[in-house]
Each structure stands twice: as structure tokens, then as C-alpha cells.
N, C-alpha and C positions, 0 to 999 in steps of 0.2 A: 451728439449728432453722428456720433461715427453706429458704422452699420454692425450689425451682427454678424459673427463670421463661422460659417460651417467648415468643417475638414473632414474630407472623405478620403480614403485610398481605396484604389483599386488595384488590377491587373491591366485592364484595358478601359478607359473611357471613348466612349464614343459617343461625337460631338454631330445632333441631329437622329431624329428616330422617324425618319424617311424610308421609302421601301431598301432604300440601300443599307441603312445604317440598320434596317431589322434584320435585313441578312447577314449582314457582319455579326450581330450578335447571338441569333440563333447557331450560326458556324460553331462561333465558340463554347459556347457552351452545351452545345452536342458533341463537341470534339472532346471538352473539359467541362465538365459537368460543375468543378470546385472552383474553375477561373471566378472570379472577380470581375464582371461585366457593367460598368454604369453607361449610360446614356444620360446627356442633357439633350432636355428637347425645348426648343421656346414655344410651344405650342403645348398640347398633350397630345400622345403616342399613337390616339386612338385615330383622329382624323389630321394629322400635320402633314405636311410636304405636300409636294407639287400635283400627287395623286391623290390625296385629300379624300377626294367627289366620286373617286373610281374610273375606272378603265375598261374599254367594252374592245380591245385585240390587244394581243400581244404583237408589238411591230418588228419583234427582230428574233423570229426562230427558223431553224432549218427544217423548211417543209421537205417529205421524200423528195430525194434526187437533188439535193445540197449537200453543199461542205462547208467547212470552217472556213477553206479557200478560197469556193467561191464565193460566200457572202464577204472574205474582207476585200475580192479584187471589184466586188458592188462596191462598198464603201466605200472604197480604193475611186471609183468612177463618180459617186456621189461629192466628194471629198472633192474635188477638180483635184485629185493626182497627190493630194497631199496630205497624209495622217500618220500616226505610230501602227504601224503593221502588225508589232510585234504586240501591241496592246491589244489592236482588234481581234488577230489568230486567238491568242490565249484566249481571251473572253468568248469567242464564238465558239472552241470547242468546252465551252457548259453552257450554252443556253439552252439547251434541249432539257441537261438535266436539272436546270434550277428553274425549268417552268413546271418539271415535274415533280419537283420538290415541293413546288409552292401550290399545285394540286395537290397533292397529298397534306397540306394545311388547309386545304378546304376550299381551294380557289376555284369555282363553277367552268368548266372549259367545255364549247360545245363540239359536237362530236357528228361523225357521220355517221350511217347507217351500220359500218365495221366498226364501228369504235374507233377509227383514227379520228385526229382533232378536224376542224373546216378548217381550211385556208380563205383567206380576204387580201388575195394578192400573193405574189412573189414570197414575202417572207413575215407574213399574217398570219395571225389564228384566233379566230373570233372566242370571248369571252364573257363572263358575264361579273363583270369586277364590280358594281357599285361597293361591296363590302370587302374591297382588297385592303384597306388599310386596318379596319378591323380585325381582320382573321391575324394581318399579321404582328399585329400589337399583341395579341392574344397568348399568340405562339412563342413572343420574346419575355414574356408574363412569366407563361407557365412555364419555361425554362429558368428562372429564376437570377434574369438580369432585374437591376434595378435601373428603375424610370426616374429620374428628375423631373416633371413635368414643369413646365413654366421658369422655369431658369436659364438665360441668355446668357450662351457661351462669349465671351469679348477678347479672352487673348489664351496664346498658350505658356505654360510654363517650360523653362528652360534650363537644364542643369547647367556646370561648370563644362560640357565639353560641347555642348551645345546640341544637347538630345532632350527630346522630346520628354518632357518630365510630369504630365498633368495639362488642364484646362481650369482657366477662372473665369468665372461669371456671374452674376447677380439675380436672386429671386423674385419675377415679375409682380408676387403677390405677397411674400414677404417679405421683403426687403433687403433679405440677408445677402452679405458676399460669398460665395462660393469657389473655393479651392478642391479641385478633385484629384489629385496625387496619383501617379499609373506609371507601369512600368512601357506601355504603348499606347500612342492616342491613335484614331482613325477618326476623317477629317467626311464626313457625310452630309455636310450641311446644302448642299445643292447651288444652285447658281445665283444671279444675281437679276431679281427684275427694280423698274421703279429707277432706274439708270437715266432715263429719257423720257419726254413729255408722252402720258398714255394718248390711247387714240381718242381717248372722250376727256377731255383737261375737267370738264366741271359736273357735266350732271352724270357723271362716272365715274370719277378721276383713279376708282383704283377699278376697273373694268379692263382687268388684261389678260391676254391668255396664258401666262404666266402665274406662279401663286406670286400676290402681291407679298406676302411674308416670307419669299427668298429673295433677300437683300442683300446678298453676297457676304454674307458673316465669314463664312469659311475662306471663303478667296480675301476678305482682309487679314485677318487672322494670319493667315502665311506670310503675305505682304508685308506686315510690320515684323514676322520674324525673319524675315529676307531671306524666303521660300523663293525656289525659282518656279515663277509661271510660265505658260505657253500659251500661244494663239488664239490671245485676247481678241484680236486684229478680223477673226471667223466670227462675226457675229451671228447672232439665229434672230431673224427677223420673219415672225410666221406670216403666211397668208391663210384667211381665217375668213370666215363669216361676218358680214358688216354688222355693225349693231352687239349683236350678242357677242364675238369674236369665240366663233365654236372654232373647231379642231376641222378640215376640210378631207381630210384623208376616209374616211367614212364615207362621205359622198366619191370620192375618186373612187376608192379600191373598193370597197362594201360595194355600192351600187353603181360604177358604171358613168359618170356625171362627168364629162367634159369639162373644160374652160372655155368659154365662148364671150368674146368680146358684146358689146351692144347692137352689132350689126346682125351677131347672132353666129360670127363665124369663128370657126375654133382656130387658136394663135399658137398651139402651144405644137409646132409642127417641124419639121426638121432643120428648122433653123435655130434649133436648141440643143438639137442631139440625133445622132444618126439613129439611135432606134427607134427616133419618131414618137408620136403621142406624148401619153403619159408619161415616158420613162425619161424625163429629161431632170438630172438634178434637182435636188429641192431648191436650193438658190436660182437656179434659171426657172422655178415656175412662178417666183415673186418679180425675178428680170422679166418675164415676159409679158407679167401684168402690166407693171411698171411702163412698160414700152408702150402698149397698148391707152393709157389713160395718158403720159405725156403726148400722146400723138392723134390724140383725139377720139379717140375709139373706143373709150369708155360711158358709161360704168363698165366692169366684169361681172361673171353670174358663171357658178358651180350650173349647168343647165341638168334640171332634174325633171323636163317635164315628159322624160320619157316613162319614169315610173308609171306603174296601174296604184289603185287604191292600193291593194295588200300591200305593193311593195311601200307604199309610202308609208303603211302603219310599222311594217316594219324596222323602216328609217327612224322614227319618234322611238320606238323601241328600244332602239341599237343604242341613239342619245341619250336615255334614259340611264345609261350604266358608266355614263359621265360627263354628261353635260345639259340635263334637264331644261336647261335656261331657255335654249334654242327652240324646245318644245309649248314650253311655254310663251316664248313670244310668238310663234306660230300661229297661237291657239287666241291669245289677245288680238292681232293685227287680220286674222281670217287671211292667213297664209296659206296655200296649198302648195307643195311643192312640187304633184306632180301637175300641176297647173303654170305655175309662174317659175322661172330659175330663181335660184340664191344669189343675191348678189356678193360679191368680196369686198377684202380690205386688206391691206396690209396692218400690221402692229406695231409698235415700238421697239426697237431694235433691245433683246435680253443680250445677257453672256452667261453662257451656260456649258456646259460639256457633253450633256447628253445629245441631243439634236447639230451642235455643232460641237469646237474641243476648247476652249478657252478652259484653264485651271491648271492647277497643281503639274508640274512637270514631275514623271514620277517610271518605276521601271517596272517591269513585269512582276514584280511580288506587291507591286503597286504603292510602294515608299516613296516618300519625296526625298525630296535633296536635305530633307534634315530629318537627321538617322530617329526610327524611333516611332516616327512622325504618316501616316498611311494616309491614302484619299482616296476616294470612289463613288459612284456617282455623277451627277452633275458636275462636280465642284473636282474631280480627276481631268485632268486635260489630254490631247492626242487621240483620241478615241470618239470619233462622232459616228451618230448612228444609234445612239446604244440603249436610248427606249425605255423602258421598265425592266423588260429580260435582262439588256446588258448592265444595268444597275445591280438587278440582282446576280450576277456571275463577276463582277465587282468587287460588292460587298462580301460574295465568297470568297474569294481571293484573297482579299484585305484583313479578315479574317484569320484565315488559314495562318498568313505572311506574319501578321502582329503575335500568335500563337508561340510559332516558329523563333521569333525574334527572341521571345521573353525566354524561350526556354535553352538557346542558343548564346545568346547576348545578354540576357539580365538575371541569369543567376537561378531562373525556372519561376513556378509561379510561389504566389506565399505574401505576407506582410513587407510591412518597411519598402515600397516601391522606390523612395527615392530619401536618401539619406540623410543626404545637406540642407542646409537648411535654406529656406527661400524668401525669407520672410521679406528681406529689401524688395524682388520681385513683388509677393503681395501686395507690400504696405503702398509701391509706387501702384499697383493697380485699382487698391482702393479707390488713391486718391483720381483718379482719372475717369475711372468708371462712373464715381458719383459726383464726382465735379461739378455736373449741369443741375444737378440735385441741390447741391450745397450751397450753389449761387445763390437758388429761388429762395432754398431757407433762410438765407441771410438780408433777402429781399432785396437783389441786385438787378437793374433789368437787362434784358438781353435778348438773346435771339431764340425765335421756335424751332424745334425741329421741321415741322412742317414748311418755316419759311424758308431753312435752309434746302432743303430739298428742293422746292420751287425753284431756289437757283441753281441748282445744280440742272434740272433738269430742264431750264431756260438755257442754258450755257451749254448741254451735248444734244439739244433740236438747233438750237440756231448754228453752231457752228463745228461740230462735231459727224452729222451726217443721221440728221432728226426725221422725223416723218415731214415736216414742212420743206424739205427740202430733195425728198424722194431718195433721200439715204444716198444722198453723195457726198462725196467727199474730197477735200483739195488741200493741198498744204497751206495755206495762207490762210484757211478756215482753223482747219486743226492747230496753229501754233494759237491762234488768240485764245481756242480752246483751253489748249496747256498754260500757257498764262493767267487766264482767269479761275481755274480749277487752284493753279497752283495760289493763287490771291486767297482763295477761299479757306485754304487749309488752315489761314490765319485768323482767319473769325471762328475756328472752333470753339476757341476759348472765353468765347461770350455765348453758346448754346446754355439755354435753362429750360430744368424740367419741374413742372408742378407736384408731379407723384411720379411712383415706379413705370407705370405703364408709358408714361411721357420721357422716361426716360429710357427707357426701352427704343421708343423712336428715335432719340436721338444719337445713338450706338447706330440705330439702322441709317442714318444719314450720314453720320461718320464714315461705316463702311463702303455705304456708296459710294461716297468723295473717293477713297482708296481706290475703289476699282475703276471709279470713272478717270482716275489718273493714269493707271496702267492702261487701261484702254484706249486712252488718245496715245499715250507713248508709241503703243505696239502701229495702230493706226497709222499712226505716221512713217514709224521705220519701213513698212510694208509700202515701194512704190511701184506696183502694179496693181491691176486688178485679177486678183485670185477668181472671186468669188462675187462676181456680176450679183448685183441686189443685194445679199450682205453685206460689199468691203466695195463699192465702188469708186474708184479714183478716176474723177475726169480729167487730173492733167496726167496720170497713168492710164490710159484706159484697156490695155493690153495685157494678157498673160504673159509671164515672164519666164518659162522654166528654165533657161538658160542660168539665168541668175536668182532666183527667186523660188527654186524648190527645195527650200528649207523651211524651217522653224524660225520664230519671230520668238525669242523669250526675253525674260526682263527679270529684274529683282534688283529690288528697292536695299538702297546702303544704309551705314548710319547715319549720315546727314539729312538722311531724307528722298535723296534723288533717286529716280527711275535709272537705270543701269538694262540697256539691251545687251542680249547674249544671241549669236545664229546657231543653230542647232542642224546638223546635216540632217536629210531626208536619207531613210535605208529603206529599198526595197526586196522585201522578204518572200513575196508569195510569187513564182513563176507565173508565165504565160502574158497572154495578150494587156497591156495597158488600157482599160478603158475609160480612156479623155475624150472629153468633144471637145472638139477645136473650134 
């Protein structure tokens, strides 16, 4: 009954073949042609991660008359006041060149009459991505990294000094266990959805604007090696299109499209932010729906009906290069949208890094706190804002850093990555991984994955700060949270899986529990309100910077428990502070 077991070495594994983790590995092996590159992906390379579907702008490059400055002291204002400076600078001086890198792999960028790119806003550039994940699968191909496909990274390996020594995981279609031995890992796997009740519980239930197959793998993974994370606490709660739960940034920046409450009047006005309109934080344009619908002056509506035809064809257009759905229920329902507005929605609260910074606490060569050990993308924390571009200037970095490391710290590149032997590590991962596996074979009964999950994500709506409850939050909600999460860690050990795929889900339920525990932890240490409509505390209801412009981090011991750490706030880039107060 016991599994088959692969043994792979490398130079570098990297865990997740996401846009981030294809540029981590194209780095290297343009830099090192002979490195050793694997990737596990639980999906395949071709269409995985959260850009899957494609992408129609780039949302974080330096249009002329930008700097690295001014987009981190935007960040800096988007952020209410609070993010790694030193993470955003670095990253924003290469976006320019890693959108022009990923041009020259074939990425479609539309252009104006001189051949500079279009801008779609402040720091847009419209594109025509449906085939961004393909081109760059292609490119990590033909450089002659090796793909894993379908194999579930579950924990990482760990030498005697407590360096990063490999990734294990198991084969979704073959069943094998999987050890891949490296002398650096990079941690790409992205953020975590499926945390909290979606917005359509049944005749949708995975209908979210998040990929429902970022489950937080990466962000557990650190967790149980007692990685230090960061600002769990910043969640990213989009505001999206009802029904289909499109992307609404399109209709803002592309064409023009207000918020306007059901009276028809627009809310989104200086009472959010002194420069008025649109430009009011991403979190204050979900607080101000929010205000709007508890106060009776709802539904909301994206108001499109100023378009003409063309412009609306070329709306269906724009969403065709990633988000076709939108268009298609348009087309069923005899939608017009420069006829009627869009109405909104809010979504289910993710934790993510890219759009906010929940993840890996990590330094400018973008190492975490266990040597060895890299992360970027989503699943990088301190750095919100950061899109697809800042993924991709990430995963360069992460890259570069892991290269560096080996050649520096492990002796250069070459065989034998890790010398001692690991086997008690292994043989304890076998039995853990396939556990839920072993029960069913033994014909034991016990718990779904699926119905685990259900509790979990009954237990962070009802009292964690769920959509039913307009994403508030209180302490006397959050401990029963933490109590009952902590309850649940205990029925792990009755999860069973029918086959691999089933067991696959319930690795993805595991994970969740981990994160959904770091995230009430952070939640709760956090008593102010940062971040109106992501983090809001009714018996906090005020910004705090007096006390409270720091870091919220945590990292879990060996006993198990959640351990917070405060991390000071350093500001780096001169000039004006832009907070709204």
C-alpha cells in the first residue's frame, strides 16, 4: 500500500509555474544555461495560476513622466500609509524592463500611432494577453527547465541547520511521492482563495474572482516550517461585477464608468480622499459601496450608459482577453451596457500578496526568514500593488537571489544538492500526506474534504468578518473564530480520500485551516482600523498611526501555536505622505 517514490535533485526547485515562478525560471537559466531548474505545478504550466484566462493591461508600469518613487509613494497612498518601501522601490525599478522582456516572448502590447505602448490610466497599459500563460510556459520549455506537471507541492525539506533543502509532494495522476532535493527553493505558489463562504454558496460555489486552485499551499508550507509571515490582517476583498464577478477596473480606467449608487448619484466623492473621484484607495472603493448598500442606497452599478455602440464593442473586446464570461452573460440575459449600468458586488474576502501583502516576510533579494528559502508573487508579502508586472520583477529578482545564493553559499552549481540524509523527514511525510488515503483503503469512515472545508468556511463568514456580515470585524467574533478553527485542527486526522485527486483536496483543506489560523491571529492583534472594507474593526474603528504603523507578523512554534511578532514601518522614499485621513 505504500506509494512509489521519485527522487529528483536539482539546483533550484520552484514550487508553482505561475507567471511569477515562469520568470524565476527563465532568469535562471538564461543566466545559467547548465542550472538544474524544476518546477512543480499542481495544475500544468500551460494554463495554471491566477492568470490562467489571460490578461487584457498591464496594471503596474511606468507610463512617461514616472518613477520608481513616484509609483511606491502611490502605493505608499494606496497602502493607507503602510507597506515595505524597500520592496516596492526595488521591484518598480524593473517593471518597465520585465514587461519588455515578456514582449520580446511574444506578449501582444498595443501601441500608439509612435509606437509608444496605450496607457488605461495612471499606471496602465493595455494588452492583449489571452495567450500570456502559454507563450510563457513555452519560453520556460525551450529553456530547458523541467515541468512536474500535476504534482502537489505539501511541505518543504529541511537540512540539520535549518536551510531550505528541497520540496515533497505527491503525483495527482500517478500516485507517486515526490522528493525534489535543491540546493534553493522559490516559493511562487500564490495566494490563498476558498478561505471564506464564495459569494454564490451553491449554484456556483467555486464562482470567485480569485483562481479557486490557490489554496494557500505556499503560505502553509512556510507555516508549518515556522516561516515568518506578514499582514495576514490586509485582506483583498475585490469589488467585481454581480453575477459573473468580472474584474471592474476595465470599466473604471478603460472606459470612464463611475460608481453610482441606485439613485443614480455618484458616492465615490471626497469623502474618501482628497483627490476626489476615482482616485480613492482600492479598499475605500469597497468601503464606499459598502456604506452605500448598509444605508439603503443600494444596489451599485459600474454606470456604463454613457458608451456609444463602438465603445461598447470594444468593452466585450477588452473582456475577451480575460474574462469572456462577462460577455457571454451579456449576450444570454440581452444586456446592453451602454443602455443599462453594471451592477456590483463585493467577493469573499482572499489573502493574497499581489493586490494586498499577506505572505512570506522576506528582504530585498526576496529570502524569507529560512535561509535558502525565496518567495515572490502573491504568496511574497509587504509589497501590494504588484499585478502581473510586479510578479514578474519578483520572480526576477527571486531568481537572480537563489542563483547568487548557490554560487555564494552552496558550493556553486553541480550534483549532490544536499548531502544528509533525509529520510526520517520523508518517511514522516509519506505517512501524512497519504494518510487520508490509507484510511479509505482500510475502509475507515470519516470526514470529506469538501465537508471540511464547508466548516471552515462557515466558521470565517459567521465570525471572522464574512460577506454576511459586511466584512466586520470584533473581538468577541474573532476569539470564538480562533477557538473553533483551533477545534478543527483536531479532526484532521479523520479526513479520507477515495483516490489522488480527492486527496489532493484534502491537502487543499488542510492548508486552508493553516491560513485561516494565521489570519484570525493577525486579525485580531491588529486593533484599529487600517483598511476600511478590508480589516474593519467596529470596536476599533479608527486609524491608529501613532500606535499601529507597524507590521502585524506571526510564526507558528513547535507546539503548534500562532506566535505574533511587530515589525517597525521604515520610510524610504522622500516627499509628501499621501494618506487620506
Amino acid at each position: 500500500m505504500q506509494p512509489e517514490r521519485k527522487n529528483i535533485c536539482a539546483d533550484v526547485v520552484i514550487v508553482g509555474g505561475g507567471t511569477a515562478g515562469c520568470l524565476a525560471a527563465i532568469t535562471i537559466k538564461e543566466l545559467e544555461p547548465m542550472a538544474q531548474v524544476v518546477i512543480v505545478e499542481k495544475a500544468h504550466i500551460n494554463r495554471s495560476g491566477c492568470l490562467a484566462a489571460g490578461m487584457n493591461a498591464i496594471n503596474a508600469y511606468l507610463n512617461p513622466g514616472e518613477t520608481p518613487e513616484s509609483f511606491t509613494r502611490y502605493v505608499r497612498y494606496d497602502a493607507m500609509g503602510l507597506l515595505r518601501e524597500d520592496l516596492v522601490l526595488s521591484a518598480a525599478r524593473r517593471l518597465n524592463d520585465v514587461v519588455r522582456k515578456v514582449e520580446e516572448l511574444g506578449l501582444p502590447i498595443q501601441k500608439n500611432a509612435d509606437g509608444t505602448y496605450t496607457p488605461r490610466g495612471r499606471w496602465n497599459i493595455k494588452i492583449n494577453g489571452e495567450n500570456l500563460k502559454p507563450l510563457l510556459a513555452r519560453a520556460v520549455q525551450e529553456r530547458g527547465a523541467q515541468v512536474l506537471n500535476r504534482v502537489v507541492a505539501t511541505n518543504y525539506l529541511l537540512d540539520r541547520e535549518g536551510r531550505a533543502a528541497g520540496v515533497m509532494g505527491f503525483g495527482v495522476r500517478d500516485g507517486c511521492f515526490y522528493s525534489i532535493k535543491a540546493k534553493a527553493v522559490i516559493c511562487a505558489t500564490g495566494g490563498a482563495a476558498g478561505i471564506y463562504h464564495p459569494h454564490h454558496p451553491v449554484d456556483g460555489h467555486h464562482k470567485t474572482w480569485y483562481s479557486p486552485f490557490n489554496t494557500g499551499a505556499g503560505y502553509a508550507m512556510g507555516i508549518r516550517a515556522s516561516a515568518e509571515m506578514t499582514s495576514f490582517e490586509m485582506r483583498f476583498i475585490a469589488l467585481r461585477t454581480k453575477d459573473v464577478i468580472c474584474p471592474t477596473g476595465t470599466l473604471a480606467l478603460g472606459f470612464k464608468a463611475p460608481q453610482v449608487n441606485s439613485l443614480a448619484r455618484r458616492y465615490m466623492t471626497t469623502d474618501f480622499t482628497h483627490q476626489g473621484g476615482e482616485g480613492a484607495p482600492t479598499c475605500l472603493r469597497l468601503y464606499g459601496y459598502l456604506r452605500e448598500i448598509k444605508e439603503g442606497r443600494g444596489p451599485c452599478y459600474m454606470d456604463t450608459r454613457h458608451l456609444t455602440p463602438e465603445r461598447v464593442r470594444e468593452l466585450k473586446e477588452s473582456y475577451l482577453d480575460m474574462y469572456p464570461g462577462i460577455v457571454l452573460y451579456w449576450a444570454a440575459n440581452k444586456i446592453d451596457p451602454g443602455k443599462e449600468p453594471i451592477e456590483l458586488s463585493g467577493t469573499e474576502p482572499y489573502v493574497m500578496g499581489g493586490h494586498c501583502q499577506a505572505g512570506y516576510w522576506i528582504d530585498r533579494k526576496r529570502q524569507t526568514t529560512i535561509e535558502g528559502l525565496y518567495a515572490c508573487g502573491d504568496v511574497a508579502g509587504g509589497y501590494p500593488f504588484k499585478f502581473v508586472s510586479g510578479c514578474w520583477a519578483e520572480g526576477t529578482i527571486a531568481g537572480e537571489s537563489a542563483l547568487e545564493y548557490i554560487k555564494e553559499e552552496r558550493g556553486g552549481l553541480g550534483p549532490s544538492p544536499v548531502g544528509e540524509d533525509l529520510s526520517l523527514q520523508l518517511d514522516r511525510e509519506v505517512e501524512r500526506v497519504f494518510s487520508p488515503w490509507f484510511r479509505q483503503v482500510r475502509g475507515e469512515s470519516g470526514v470529506k474534504p469538501w465537508e471540511m472545508e464547508e466548516r471552515i468556511q462557515t466558521i470565517m463568514d459567521d465570525y471572522a468578518g464574512g460577506i454576511s456580515s459586511y466584512y466586520e470585524l470584533s473581538e468577541n467574533r474573532l476569539v470564538i473564530a480562533q477557538e473553533k478553527l483551533d477545534r478543527l485542527v483536531a479532526q484532521v486526522k479523520y479526513l479520507v480520500a477515495a483516490d489522488f485527486h480527492e486527496l489532493m483536496k484534502a491537502h487543499e483543506v488542510i492548508d486552508r485551516l493553516a491560513v485561516a489560523r494565521v489570519l484570525v491571529a493577525h486579525l485580531r492583534h491588529r486593533k484599529e482600523t487600517r483598511w476600511p472594507g478590508f480589516q474593519s474593526r467596529i470596536d476599533y474603528p479608527e486609524r491608529d498611526d501613532l500606535h499601529w504603523l507597524k507590521f502585524v507578523n506571526s510564526r507558528m512554534n513547535q507546539e503548534g501555536r500562532i506566535e505574533i511578532i511587530e515589525r517597525p514601518y521604515e520610510q524610504l522614499v522622500s516627499g509628501e505622505r499621501y494618506l487620506p485621513r
